[in-house]
LUMZA-373989 format. One record per residue (C-alpha): residue in one letter; x, y, z. Coordinates in steps of 0.25 Angstrom, whole numbers, plus 5000, padded with zeros to 4 digits. Example, Ala and Ser with C-alpha at 12.3 -4.5 7.8 and 13.67 -1.06 7.14 Angstrom:
# LUMZA-373989
a504949825031;s505549965029;
This chain:
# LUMZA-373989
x516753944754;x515753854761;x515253794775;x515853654774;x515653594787;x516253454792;x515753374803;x516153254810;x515053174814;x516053034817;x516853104829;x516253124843;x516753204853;x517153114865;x516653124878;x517653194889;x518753124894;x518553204907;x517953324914;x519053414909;x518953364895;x518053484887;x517553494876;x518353584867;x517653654853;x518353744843;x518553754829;x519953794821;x519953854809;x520853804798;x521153814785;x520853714772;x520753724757;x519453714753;x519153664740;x517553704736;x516853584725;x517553664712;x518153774717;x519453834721;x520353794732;x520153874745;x521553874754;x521453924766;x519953914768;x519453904782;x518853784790;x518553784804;x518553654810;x517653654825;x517853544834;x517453484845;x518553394856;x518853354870;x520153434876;x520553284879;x520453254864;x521353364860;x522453344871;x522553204864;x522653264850;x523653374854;x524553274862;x524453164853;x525253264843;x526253274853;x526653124850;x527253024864;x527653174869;x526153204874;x525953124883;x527353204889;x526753334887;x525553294893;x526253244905;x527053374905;x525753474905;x525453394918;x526553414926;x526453564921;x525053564926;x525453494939;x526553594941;x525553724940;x524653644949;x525553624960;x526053774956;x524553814959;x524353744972;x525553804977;x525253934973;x523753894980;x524453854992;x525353984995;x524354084992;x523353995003;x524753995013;x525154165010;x523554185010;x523354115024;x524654175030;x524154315025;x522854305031;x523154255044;x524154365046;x522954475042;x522154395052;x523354405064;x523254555061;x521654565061;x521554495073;x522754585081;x521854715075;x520554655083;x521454625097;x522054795093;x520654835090;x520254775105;x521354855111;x522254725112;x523654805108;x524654705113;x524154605101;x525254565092;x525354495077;x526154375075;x526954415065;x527454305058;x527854355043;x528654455038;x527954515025;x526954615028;x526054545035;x526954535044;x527554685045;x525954715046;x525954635059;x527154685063;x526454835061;x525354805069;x526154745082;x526754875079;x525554965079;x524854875090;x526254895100;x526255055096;x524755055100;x525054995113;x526155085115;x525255205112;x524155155122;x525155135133;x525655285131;x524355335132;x524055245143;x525055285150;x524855435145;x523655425150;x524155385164;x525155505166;x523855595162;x522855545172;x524055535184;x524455695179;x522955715183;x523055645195;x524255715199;x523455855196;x522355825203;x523055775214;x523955915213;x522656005212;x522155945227;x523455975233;x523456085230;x522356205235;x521556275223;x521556405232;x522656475240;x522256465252;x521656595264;x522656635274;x522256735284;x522956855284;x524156835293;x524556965301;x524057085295;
């Protein structure tokens, strides 16, 4: 076998048709008989052919196989790439709206810690939703009512404790720490 090599020097490559028009290289392997100068027929002997082409060159040549249908299929290929388009921008849009409405309610929370961690126990969420986020706000009004409960119990606890001392006090002043001397009354 030997190293033939073909080269056309006639065709040029054309300059691109736009920005998303590359250049596309490659080879294909194929197969030919070859036929050396006296020898016996080869079938089945390898050529590789390498090119060079534009992507707008070979969507011409591989429609243009099609016949009066390509331009169809064409059109078709764009209304399927408009299709996944507006797919993808509302896909884009609900994740900015469930993203926005996910952060504002983590926001409500954060903010209704900061009044709790300043003693502010009668702060409330604004519970708007009902998955659970919203079960999470509702826990924490919960938690944040129980805390102001427990506060006022120990408030008033503490109350009952200070008027208990009080009322000792008071008790241990009326009352004579020693038993007092009487004289002897007839002997």
């Amino acid at each position: 076998s030997s190293d033939l090599r073909i080269v056309t020097r006639k065709r040029a490559l054309p300059e691109a048709e736009s920005w998303f028009d590359p250049l596309v290289e490659g080879f294909s392997k194929l197969e030919a008989t070859y036929v050396p100068s006296g020898g016996t027929a080869e079938p089945k002997h390898p050529v590789f052919a390498f090119f060079k082409a534009r992507n707008s060159q070979l969507n011409r040549r591989i429609f243009a196989s099609v016949g009066e249908f390509s331009d169809a299929k064409l059109f078709g290929l764009k209304v399927v790439a408009v299709f996944f388009l507006l797919i993808e921008i509302a896909a884009l849009v609900i994740g900015v709206v469930l993203t926005r409405a996910i952060t504002r309610t983590i926001s409500s929370l954060y903010r209704a810690t900061q009044f709790v961690k300043e003693g502010n126990f009668s702060h409330r969420v604004l519970v708007e939703r009902k998955d659970q986020l919203g079960v999470l706000g509702e826990s924490f009004n919960g938690m944040t009512t129980s805390i102001s409960r427990l506060i006022s119990e120990q408030k008033q606890l503490q109350r009952l404790e200070n008027e208990i001392s009080i009322a000792r006090e008071v008790q241990d002043q009326l009352f004579p720490r020693n038993l007092p001397r009487v004289a002897e009354i007839g002997r």
